[in-house]
N, C-alpha and C positions, 0 to 999 in steps of 0.2 A: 535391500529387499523391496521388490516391488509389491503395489495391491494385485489383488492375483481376484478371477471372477469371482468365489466363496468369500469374499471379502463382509458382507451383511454379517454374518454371524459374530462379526468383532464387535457390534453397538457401539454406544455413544466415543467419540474421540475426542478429546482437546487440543487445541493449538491456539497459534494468532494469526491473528491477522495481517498479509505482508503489504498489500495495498490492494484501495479499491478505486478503481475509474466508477465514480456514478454516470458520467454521459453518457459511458456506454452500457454500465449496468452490470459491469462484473469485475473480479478480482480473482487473487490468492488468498489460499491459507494454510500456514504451515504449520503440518502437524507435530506435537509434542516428541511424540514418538521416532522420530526423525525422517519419517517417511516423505516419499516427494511430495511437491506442494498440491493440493489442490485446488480447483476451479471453483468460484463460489458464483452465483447468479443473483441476482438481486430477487428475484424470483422463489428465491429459496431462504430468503430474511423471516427470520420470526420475530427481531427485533428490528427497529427503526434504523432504515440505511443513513440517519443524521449522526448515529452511534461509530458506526464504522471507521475507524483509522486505524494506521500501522500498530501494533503492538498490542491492540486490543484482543484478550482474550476471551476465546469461544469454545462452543462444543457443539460437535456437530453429527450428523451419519454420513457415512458414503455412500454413491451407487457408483460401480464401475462400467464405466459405457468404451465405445468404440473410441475414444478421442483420453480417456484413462479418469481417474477417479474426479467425482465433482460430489462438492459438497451438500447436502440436503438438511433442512432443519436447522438452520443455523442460528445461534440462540448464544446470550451472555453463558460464560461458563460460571458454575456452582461456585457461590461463593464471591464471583464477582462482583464490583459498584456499578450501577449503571452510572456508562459515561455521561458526560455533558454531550450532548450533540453539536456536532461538526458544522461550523458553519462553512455556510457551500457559497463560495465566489461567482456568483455566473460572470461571461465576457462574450458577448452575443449568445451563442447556443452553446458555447461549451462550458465546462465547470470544471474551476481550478481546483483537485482535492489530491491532488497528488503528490505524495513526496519524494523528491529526486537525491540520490545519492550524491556527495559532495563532489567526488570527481565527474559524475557528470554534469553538476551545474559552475563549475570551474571552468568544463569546456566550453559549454554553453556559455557563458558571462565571457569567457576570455576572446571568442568570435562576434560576440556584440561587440566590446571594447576595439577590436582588430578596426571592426566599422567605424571606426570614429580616426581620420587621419591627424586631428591635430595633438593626439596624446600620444608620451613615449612609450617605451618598453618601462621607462622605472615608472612611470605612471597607473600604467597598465598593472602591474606588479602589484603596485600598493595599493591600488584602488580593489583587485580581484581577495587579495586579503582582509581586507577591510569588511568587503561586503560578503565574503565569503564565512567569517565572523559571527557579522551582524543575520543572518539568515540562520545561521546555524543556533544560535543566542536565542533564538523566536521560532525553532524547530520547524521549519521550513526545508532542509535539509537533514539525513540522517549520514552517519559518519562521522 
């Protein structure tokens, strides 16, 4: 079922959080209900965008625009802890806050290691397990 334009008359909705890029200033967030994800804007934070990571749960309003639902008001959901705030990694101008699914940082780690001509295949193997692991171990990784 999609948001359909009468959508306002639903009020407040909860879901989580799936990720937020702060560089850029916006995310997802999926709602409870199992509806598609929505758009969240940094702009539309009623709490502190240090708060924000995957799994954090919210509540929010919708408006539906030309481009499909985005999130308004977004606020810890009832009953919620406030989280600890996020620490944000900057690396020049951008900021590491992002969490990448296991298989794609497999691939990604497995094309760095490819760049490195003096390790084998069983090298490569154990080294991308290892560290595959240890990221996941310090949730850097979801999967």
């Amino acid at each position: 079922m999609a948001y359909r334009d009468d959508f306002p008359e639903v009020g407040v909705v909860a879901g989580r959080v799936v990720r937020f890029d702060g560089a850029r200033g916006y995310g997802f967030i999926a709602p409870d209900n199992g509806e598609e994800d929505v758009f969240l804007h940094a702009n539309d934070l009623l709490i502190p965008e240090a708060y924000l990571r995957s799994g954090l749960a919210v509540e929010f309003d919708i408006d539906v625009g030309d481009r499909g639902p985005k999130a308004s008001s977004v606020r810890l959901a009832e009953g919620a802890e406030s989280p600890v705030p996020v620490a944000r990694n900057s690396v020049g101008d951008n900021v590491i806050d992002d969490v990448v699914r296991e298989d794609e940082f497999t691939v990604e780690l497995t094309e760095l290691l490819l760049r490195t001509a003096s390790l084998t295949a069983v090298q490569i193997v154990e080294l991308r397990r290892e560290l595959t692991a240890f990221v996941k171990k310090h949730g850097w990784v979801e999967g």
